[in-house]
mmCIF file of the N, C-alpha and C atoms, coordinates in Angstrom:
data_MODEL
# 
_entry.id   MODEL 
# 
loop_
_atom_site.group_PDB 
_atom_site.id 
_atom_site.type_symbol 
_atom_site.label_atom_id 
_atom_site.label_alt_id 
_atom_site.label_comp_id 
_atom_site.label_asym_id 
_atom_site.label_entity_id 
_atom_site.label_seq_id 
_atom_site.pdbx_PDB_ins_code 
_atom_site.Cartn_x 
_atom_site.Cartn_y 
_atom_site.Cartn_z 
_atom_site.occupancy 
_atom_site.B_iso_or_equiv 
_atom_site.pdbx_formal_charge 
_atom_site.auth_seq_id 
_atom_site.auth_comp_id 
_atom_site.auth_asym_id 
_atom_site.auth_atom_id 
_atom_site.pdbx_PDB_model_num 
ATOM 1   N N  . UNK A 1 1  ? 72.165  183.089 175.496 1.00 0.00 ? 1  UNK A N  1 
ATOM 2   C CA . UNK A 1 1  ? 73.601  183.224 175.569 1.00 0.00 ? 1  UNK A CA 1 
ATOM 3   C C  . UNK A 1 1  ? 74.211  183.287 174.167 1.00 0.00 ? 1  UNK A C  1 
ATOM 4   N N  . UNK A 1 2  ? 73.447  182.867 173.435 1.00 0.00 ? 2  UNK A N  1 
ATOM 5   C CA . UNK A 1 2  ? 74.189  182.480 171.894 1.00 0.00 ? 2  UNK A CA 1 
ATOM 6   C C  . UNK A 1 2  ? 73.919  184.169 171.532 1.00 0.00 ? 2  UNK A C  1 
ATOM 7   N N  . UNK A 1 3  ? 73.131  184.873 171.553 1.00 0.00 ? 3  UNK A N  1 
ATOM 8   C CA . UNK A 1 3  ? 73.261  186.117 171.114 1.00 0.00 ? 3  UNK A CA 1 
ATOM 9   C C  . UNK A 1 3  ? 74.133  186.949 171.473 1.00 0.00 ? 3  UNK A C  1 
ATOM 10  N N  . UNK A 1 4  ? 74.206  186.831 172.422 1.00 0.00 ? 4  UNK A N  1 
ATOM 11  C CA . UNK A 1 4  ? 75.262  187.706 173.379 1.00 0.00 ? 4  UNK A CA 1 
ATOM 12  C C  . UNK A 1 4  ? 76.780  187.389 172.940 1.00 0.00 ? 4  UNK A C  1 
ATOM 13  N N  . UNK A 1 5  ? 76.999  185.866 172.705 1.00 0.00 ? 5  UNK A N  1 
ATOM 14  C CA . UNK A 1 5  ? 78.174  185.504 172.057 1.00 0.00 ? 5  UNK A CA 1 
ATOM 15  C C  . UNK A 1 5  ? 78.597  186.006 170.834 1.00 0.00 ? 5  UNK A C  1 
ATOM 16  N N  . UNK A 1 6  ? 77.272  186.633 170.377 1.00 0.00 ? 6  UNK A N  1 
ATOM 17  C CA . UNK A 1 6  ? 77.485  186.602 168.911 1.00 0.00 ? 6  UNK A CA 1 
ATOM 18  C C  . UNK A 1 6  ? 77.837  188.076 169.244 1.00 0.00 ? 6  UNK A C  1 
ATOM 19  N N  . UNK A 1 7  ? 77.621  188.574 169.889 1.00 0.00 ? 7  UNK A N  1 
ATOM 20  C CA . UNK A 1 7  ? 77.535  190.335 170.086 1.00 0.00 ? 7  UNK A CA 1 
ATOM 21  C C  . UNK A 1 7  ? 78.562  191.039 170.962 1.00 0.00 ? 7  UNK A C  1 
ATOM 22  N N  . UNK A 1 8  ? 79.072  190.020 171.171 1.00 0.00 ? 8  UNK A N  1 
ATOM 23  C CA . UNK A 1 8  ? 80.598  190.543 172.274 1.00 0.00 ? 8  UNK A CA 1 
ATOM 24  C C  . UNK A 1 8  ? 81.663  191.122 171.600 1.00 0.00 ? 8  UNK A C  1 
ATOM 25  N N  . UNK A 1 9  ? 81.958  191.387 172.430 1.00 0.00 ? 9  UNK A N  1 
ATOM 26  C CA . UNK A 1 9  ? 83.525  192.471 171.843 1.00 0.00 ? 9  UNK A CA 1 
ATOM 27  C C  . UNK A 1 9  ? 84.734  191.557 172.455 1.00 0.00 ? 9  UNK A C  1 
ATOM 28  N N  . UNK A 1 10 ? 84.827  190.426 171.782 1.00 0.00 ? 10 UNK A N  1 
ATOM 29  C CA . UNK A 1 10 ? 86.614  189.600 171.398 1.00 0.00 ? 10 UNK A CA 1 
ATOM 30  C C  . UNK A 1 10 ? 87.358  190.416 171.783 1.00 0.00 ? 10 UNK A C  1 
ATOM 31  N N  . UNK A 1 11 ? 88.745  189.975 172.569 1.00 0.00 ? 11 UNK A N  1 
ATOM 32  C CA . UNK A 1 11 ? 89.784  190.629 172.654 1.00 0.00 ? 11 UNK A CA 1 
ATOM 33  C C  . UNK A 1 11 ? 90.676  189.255 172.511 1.00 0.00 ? 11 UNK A C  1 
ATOM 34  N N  . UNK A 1 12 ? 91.827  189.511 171.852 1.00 0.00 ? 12 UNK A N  1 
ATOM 35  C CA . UNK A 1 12 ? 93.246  188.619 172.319 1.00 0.00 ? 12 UNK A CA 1 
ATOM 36  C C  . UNK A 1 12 ? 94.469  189.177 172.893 1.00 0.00 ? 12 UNK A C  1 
ATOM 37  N N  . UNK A 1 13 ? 94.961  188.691 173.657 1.00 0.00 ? 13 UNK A N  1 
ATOM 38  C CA . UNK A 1 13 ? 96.243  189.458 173.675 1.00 0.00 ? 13 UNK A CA 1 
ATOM 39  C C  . UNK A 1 13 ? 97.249  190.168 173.109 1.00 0.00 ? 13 UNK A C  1 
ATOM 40  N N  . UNK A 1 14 ? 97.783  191.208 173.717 1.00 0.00 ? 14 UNK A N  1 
ATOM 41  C CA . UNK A 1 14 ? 98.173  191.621 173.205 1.00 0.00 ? 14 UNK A CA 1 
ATOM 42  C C  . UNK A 1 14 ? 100.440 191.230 172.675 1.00 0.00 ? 14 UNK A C  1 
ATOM 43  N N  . UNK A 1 15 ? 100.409 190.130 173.255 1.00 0.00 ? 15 UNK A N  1 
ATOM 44  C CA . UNK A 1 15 ? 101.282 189.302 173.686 1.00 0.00 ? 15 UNK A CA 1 
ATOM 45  C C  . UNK A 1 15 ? 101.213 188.088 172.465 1.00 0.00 ? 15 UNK A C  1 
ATOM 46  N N  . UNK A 1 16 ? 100.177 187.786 171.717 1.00 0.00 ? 16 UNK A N  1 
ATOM 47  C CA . UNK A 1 16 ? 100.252 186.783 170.778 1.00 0.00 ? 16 UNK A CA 1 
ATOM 48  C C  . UNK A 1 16 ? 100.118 186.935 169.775 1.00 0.00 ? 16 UNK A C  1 
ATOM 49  N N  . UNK A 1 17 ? 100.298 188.314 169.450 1.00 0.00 ? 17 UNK A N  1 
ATOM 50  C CA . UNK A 1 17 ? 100.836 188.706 167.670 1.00 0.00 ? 17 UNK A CA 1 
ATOM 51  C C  . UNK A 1 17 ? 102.362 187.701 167.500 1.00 0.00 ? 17 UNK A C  1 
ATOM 52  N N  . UNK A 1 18 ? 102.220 187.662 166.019 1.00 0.00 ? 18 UNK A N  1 
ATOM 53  C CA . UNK A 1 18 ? 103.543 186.769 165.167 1.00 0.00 ? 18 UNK A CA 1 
ATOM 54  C C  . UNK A 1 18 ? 103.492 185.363 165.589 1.00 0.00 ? 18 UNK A C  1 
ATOM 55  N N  . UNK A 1 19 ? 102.417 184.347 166.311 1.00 0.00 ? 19 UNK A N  1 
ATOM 56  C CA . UNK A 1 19 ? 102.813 183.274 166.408 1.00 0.00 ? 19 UNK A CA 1 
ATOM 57  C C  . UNK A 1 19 ? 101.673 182.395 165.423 1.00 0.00 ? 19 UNK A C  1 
ATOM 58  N N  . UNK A 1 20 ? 101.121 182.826 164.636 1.00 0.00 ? 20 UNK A N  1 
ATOM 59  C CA . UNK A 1 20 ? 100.490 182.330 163.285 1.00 0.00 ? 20 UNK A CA 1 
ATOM 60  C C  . UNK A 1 20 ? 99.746  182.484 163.754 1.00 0.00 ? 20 UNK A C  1 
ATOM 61  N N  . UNK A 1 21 ? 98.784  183.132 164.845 1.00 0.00 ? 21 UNK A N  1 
ATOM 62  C CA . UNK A 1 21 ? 97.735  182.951 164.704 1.00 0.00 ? 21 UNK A CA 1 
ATOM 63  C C  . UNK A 1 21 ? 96.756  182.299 165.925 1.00 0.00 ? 21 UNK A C  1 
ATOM 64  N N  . UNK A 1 22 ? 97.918  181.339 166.616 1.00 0.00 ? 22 UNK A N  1 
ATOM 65  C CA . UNK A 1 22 ? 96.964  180.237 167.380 1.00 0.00 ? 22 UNK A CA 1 
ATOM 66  C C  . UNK A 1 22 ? 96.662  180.962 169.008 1.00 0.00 ? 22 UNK A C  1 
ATOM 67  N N  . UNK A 1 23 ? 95.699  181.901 169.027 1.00 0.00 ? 23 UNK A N  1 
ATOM 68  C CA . UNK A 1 23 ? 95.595  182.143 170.240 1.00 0.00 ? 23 UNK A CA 1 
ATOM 69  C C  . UNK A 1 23 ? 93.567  181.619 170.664 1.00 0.00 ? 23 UNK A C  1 
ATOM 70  N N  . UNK A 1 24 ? 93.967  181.986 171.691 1.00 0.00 ? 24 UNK A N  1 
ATOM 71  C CA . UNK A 1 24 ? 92.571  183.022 172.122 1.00 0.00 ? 24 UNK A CA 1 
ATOM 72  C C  . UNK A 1 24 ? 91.725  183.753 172.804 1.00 0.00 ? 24 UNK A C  1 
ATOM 73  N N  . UNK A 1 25 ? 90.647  184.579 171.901 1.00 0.00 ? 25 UNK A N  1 
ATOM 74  C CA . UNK A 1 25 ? 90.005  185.087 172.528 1.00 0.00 ? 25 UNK A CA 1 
ATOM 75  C C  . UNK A 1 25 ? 88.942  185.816 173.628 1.00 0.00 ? 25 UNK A C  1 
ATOM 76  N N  . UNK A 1 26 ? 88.687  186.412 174.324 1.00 0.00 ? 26 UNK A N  1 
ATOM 77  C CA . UNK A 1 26 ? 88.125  186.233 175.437 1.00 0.00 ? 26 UNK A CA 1 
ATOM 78  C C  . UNK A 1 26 ? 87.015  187.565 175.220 1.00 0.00 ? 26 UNK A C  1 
ATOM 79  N N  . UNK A 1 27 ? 85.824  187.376 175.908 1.00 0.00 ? 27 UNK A N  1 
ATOM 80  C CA . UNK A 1 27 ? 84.713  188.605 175.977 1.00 0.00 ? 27 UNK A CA 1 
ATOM 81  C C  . UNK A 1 27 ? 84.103  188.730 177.157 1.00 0.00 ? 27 UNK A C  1 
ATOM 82  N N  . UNK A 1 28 ? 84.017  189.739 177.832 1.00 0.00 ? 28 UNK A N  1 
ATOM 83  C CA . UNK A 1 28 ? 83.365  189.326 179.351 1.00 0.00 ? 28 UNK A CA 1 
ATOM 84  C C  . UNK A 1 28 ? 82.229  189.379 178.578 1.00 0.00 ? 28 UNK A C  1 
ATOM 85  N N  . UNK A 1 29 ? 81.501  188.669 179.362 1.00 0.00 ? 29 UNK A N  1 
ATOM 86  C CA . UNK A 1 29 ? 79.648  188.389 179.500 1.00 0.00 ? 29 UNK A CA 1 
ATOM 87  C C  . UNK A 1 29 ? 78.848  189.169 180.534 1.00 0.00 ? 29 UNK A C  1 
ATOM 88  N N  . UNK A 1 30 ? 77.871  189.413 180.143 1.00 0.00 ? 30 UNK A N  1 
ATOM 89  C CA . UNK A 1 30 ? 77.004  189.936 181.518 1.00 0.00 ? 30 UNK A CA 1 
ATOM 90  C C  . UNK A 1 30 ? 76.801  189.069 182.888 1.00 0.00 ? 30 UNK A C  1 
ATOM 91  N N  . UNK A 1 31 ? 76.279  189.196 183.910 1.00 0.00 ? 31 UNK A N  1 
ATOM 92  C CA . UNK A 1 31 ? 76.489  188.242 185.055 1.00 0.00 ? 31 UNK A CA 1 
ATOM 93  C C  . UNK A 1 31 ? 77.564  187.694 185.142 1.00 0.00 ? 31 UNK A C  1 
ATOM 94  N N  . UNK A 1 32 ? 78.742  188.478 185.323 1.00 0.00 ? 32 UNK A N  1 
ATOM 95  C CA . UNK A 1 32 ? 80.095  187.643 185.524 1.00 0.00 ? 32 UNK A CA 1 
ATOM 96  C C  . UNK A 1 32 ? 80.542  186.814 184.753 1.00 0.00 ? 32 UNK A C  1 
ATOM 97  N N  . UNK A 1 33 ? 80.134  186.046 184.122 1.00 0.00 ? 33 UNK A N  1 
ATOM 98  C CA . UNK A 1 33 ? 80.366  185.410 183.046 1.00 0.00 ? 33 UNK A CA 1 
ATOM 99  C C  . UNK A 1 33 ? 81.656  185.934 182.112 1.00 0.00 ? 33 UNK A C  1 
ATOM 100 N N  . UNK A 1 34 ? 82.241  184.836 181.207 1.00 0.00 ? 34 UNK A N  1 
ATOM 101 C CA . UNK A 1 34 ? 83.118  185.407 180.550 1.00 0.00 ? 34 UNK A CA 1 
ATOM 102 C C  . UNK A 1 34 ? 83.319  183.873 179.286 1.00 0.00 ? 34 UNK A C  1 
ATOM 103 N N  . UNK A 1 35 ? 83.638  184.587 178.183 1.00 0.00 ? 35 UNK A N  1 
ATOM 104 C CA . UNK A 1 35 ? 83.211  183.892 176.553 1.00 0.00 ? 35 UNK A CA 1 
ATOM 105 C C  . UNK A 1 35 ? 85.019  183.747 176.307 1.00 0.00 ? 35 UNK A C  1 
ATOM 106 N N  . UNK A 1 36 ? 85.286  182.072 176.145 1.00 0.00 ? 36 UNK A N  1 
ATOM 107 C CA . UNK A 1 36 ? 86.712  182.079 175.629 1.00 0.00 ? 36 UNK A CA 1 
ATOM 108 C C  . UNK A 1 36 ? 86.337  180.972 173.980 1.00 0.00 ? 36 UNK A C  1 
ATOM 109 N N  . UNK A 1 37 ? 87.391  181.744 173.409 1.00 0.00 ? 37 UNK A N  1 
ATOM 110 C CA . UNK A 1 37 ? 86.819  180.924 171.998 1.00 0.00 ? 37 UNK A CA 1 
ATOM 111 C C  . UNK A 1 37 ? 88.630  180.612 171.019 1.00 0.00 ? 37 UNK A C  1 
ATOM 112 N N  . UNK A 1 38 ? 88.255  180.542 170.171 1.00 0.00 ? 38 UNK A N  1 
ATOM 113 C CA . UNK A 1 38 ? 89.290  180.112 169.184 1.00 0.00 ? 38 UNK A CA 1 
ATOM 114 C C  . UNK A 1 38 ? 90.123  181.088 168.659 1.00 0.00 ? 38 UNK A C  1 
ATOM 115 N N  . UNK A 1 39 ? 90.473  182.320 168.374 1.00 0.00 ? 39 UNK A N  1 
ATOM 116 C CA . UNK A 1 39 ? 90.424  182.829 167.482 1.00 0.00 ? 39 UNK A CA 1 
ATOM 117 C C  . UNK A 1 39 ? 90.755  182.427 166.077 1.00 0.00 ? 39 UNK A C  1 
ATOM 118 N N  . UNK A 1 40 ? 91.380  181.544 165.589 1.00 0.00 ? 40 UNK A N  1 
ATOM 119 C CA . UNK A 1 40 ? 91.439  181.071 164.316 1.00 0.00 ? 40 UNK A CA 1 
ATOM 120 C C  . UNK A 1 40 ? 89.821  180.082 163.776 1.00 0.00 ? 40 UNK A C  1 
ATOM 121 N N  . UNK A 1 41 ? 88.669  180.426 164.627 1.00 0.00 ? 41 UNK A N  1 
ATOM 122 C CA . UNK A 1 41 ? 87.581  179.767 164.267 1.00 0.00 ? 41 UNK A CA 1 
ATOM 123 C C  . UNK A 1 41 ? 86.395  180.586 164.874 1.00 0.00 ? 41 UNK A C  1 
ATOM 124 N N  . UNK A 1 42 ? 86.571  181.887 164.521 1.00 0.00 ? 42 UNK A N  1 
ATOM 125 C CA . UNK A 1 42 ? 85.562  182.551 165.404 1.00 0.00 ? 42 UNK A CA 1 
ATOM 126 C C  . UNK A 1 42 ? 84.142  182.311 166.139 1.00 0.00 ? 42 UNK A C  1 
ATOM 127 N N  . UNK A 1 43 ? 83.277  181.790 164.694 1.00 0.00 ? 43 UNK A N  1 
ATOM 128 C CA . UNK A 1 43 ? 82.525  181.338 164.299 1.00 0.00 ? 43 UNK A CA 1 
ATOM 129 C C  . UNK A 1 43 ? 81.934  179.726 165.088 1.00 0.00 ? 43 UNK A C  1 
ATOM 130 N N  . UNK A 1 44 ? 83.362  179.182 165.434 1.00 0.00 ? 44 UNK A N  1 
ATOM 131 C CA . UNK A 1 44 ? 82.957  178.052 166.163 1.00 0.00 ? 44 UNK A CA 1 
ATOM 132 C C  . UNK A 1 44 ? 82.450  177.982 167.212 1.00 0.00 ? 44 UNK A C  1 
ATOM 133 N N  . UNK A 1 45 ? 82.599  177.103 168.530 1.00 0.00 ? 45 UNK A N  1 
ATOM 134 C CA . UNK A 1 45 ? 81.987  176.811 169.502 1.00 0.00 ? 45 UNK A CA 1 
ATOM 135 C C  . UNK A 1 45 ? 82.912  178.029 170.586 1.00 0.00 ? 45 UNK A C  1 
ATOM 136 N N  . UNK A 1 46 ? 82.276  178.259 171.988 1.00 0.00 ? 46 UNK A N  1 
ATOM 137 C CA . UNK A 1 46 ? 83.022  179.118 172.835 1.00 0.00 ? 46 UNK A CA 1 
ATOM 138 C C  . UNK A 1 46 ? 82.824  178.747 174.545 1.00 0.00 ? 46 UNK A C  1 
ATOM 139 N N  . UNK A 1 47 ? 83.435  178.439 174.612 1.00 0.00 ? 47 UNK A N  1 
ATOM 140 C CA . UNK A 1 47 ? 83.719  178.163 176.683 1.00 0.00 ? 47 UNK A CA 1 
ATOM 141 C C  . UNK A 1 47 ? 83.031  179.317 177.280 1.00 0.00 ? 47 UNK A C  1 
ATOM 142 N N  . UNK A 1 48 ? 82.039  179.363 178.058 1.00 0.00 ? 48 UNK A N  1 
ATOM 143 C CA . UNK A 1 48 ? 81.859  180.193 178.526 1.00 0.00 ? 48 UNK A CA 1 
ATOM 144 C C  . UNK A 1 48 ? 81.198  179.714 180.111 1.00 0.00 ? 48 UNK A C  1 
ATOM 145 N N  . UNK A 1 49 ? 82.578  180.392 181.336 1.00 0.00 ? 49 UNK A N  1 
ATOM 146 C CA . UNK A 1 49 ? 82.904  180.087 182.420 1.00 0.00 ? 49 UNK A CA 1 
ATOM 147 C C  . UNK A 1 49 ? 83.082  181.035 183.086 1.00 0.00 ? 49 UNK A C  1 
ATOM 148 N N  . UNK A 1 50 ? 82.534  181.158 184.096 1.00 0.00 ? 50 UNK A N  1 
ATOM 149 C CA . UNK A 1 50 ? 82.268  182.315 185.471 1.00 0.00 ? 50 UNK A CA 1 
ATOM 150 C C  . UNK A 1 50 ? 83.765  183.047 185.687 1.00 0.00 ? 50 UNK A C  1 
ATOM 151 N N  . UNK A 1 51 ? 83.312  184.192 186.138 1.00 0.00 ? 51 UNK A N  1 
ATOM 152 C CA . UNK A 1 51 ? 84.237  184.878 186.412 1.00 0.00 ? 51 UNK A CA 1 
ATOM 153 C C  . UNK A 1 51 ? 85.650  183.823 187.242 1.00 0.00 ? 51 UNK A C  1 
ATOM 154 N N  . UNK A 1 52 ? 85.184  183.356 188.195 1.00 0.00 ? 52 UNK A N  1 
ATOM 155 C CA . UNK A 1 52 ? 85.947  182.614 189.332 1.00 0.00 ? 52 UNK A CA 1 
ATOM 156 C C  . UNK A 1 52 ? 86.873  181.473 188.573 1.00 0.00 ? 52 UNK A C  1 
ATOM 157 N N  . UNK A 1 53 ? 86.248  180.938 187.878 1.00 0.00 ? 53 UNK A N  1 
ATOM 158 C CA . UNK A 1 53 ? 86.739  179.589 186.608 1.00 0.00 ? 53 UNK A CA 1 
ATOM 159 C C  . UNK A 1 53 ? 87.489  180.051 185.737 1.00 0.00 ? 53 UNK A C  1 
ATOM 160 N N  . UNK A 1 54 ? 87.540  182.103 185.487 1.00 0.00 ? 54 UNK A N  1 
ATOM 161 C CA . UNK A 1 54 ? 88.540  182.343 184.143 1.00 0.00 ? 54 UNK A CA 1 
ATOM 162 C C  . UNK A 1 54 ? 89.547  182.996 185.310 1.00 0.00 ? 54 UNK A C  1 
ATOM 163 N N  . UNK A 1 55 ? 89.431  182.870 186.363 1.00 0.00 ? 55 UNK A N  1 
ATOM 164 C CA . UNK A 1 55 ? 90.763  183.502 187.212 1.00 0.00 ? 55 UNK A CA 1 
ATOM 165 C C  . UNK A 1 55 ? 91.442  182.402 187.540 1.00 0.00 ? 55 UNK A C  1 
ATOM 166 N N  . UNK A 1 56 ? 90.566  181.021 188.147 1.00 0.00 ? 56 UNK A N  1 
ATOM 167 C CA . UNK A 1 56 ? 91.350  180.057 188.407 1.00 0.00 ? 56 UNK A CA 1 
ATOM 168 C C  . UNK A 1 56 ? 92.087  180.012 187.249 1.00 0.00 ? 56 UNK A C  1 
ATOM 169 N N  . UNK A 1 57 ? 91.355  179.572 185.830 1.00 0.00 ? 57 UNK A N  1 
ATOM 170 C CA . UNK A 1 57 ? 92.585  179.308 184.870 1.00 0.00 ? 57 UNK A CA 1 
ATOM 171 C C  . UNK A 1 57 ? 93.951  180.031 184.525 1.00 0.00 ? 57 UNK A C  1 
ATOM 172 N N  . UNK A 1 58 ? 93.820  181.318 184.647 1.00 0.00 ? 58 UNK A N  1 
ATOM 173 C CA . UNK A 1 58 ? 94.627  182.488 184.195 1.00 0.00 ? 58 UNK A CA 1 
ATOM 174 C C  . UNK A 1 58 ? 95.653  182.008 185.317 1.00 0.00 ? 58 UNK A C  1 
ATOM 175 N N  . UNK A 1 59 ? 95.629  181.986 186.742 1.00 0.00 ? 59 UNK A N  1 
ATOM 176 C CA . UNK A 1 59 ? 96.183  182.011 187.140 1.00 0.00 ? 59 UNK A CA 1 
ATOM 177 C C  . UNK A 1 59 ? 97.133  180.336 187.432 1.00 0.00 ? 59 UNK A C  1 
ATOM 178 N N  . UNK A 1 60 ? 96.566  179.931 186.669 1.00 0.00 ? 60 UNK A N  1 
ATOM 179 C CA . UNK A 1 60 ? 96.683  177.876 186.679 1.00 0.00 ? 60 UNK A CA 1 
ATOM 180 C C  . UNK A 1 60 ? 98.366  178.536 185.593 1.00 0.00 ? 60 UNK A C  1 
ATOM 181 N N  . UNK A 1 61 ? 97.660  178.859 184.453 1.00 0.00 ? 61 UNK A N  1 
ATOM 182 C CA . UNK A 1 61 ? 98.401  179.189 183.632 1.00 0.00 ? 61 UNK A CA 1 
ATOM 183 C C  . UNK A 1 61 ? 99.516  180.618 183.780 1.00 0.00 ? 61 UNK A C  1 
ATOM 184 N N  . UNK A 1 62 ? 99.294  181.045 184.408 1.00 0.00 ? 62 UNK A N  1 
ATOM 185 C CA . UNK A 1 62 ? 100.339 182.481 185.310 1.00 0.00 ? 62 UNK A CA 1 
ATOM 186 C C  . UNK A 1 62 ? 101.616 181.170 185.813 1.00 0.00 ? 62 UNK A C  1 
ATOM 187 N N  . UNK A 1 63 ? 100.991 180.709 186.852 1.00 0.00 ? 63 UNK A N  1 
ATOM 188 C CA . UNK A 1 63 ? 102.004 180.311 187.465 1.00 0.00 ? 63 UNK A CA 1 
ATOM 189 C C  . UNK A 1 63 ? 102.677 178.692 186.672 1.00 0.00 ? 63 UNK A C  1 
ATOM 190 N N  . UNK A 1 64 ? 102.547 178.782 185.626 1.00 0.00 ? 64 UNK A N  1 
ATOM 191 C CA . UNK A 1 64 ? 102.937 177.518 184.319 1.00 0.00 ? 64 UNK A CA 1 
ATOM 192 C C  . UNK A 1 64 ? 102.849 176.091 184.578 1.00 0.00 ? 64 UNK A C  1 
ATOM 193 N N  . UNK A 1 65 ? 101.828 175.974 185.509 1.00 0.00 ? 65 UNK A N  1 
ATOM 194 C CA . UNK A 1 65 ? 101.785 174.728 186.319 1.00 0.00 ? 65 UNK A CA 1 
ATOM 195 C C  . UNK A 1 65 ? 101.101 173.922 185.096 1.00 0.00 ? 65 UNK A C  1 
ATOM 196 N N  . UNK A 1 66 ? 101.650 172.386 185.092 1.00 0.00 ? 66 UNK A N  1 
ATOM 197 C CA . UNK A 1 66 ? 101.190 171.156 184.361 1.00 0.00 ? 66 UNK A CA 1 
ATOM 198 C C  . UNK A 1 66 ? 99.932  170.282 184.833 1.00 0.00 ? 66 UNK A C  1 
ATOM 199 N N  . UNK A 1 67 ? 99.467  169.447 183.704 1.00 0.00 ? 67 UNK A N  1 
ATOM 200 C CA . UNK A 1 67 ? 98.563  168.470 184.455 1.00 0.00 ? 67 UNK A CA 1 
ATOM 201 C C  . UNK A 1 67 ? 99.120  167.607 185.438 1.00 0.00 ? 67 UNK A C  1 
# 
């Protein structure tokens, strides 16, 4: 998996230009899978959670719901 991380094609939104910086990035993975990371730390560590786990979140966060 660490290769593959290393070999993905990052995207950020296109929605989080001008806010210094603090977003992040996402790469689908093979087998459904999908790579979320820092972008201000590329290099660092990266979440990487099933297709089903990056929709729950997206959509946790769509609908602006709190802990």
């Amino acid at each position: 998996m660490d290769r593959e991380l290393s070999e993905a094609t990052w995207v950020k939104s296109s929605l989080s230009g001008g806010n210094g910086g603090e977003c992040v990035e996402v790469a689908r993975l093979s087998g459904a899978w999908v790579g979320v990371r820092d972008s201000k730390d590329p290099s660092g560590p990266a979440l990487v959670l099933t297709s089903g786990q990056w929709a729950a979140f997206t959509g946790w966060v769509r609908a602006d719901e709190t802990l």
